[in-house]
C-alpha positions as CSV (number, residue, x, y, z in Angstrom):
1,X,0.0,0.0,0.0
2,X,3.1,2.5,0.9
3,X,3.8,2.0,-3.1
4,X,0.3,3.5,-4.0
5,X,0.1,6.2,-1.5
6,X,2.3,8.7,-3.7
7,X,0.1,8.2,-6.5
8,X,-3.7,8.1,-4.7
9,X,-4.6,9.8,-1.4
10,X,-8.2,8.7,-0.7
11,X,-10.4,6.2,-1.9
12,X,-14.3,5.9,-2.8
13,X,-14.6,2.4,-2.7
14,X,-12.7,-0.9,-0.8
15,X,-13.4,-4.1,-2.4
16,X,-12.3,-7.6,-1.0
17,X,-12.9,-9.6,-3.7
18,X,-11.7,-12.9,-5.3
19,X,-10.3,-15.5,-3.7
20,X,-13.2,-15.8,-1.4
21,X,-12.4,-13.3,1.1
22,X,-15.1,-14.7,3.6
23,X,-12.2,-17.0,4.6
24,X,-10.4,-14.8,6.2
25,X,-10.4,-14.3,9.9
26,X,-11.8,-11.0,11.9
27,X,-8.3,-10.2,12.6
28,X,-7.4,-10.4,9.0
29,X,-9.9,-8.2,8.2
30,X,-8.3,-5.5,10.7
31,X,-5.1,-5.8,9.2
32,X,-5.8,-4.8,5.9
33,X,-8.5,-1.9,6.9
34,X,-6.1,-0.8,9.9
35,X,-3.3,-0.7,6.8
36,X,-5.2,1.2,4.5
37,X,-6.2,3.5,7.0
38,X,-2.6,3.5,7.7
39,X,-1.6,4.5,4.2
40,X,-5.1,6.8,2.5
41,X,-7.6,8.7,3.9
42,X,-10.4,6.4,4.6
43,X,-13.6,8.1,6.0
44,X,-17.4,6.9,6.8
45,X,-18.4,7.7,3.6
46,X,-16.1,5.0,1.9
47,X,-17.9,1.9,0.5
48,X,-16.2,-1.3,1.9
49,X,-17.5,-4.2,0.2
50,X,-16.3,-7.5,1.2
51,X,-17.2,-10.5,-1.7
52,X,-18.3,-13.1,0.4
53,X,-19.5,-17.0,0.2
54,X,-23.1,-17.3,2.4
55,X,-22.2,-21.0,3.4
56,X,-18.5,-19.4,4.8
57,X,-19.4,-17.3,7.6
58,X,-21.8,-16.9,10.4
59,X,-24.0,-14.6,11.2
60,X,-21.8,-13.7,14.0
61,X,-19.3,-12.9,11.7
62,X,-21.1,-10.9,9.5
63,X,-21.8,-9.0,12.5
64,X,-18.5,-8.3,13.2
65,X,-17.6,-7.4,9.7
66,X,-20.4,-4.4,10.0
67,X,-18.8,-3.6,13.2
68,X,-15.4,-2.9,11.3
69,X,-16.7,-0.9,8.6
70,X,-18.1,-2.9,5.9
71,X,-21.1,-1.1,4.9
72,X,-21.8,-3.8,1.7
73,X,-21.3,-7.5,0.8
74,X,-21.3,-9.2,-2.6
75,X,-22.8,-12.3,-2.1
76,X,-21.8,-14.8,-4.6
């Protein structure tokens, strides 16, 4: 993400996508947003959309996903 920050300072949209990103834990999750919040300006305003499988989470952990942030799933 350092690479990218020169040439783009803020984004519209996040998406998590291919590759099944349901699979990955909470804690991934937080990486990657705590890292690009790191790097851009993310605000609540940003669409973070995370492409997920229904049979590979719970409803728990959709409910934790909402609680980082992720305002919109691609179900698929």
């Amino acid at each position: 993400m350092a690479f990218y920050k020169k040439s783009f300072q803020s984004f519209d949209t996040i998406y998590l996508g291919g590759g099944t990103p349901s699979l990955l834990s909470i804690q991934q999750i937080d990486d990657i947003l705590k890292s690009a919040n790191d790097h851009f300006n993310i605000d609540r305003q940003t669409e973070i959309t995370v492409e997920v499988n229904p049979g590979d989470g719970s409803a728990e952990y959709f409910q934790q996903l909402r609680k980082r942030g992720i305002n919109r799933l691609n179900i698929g």
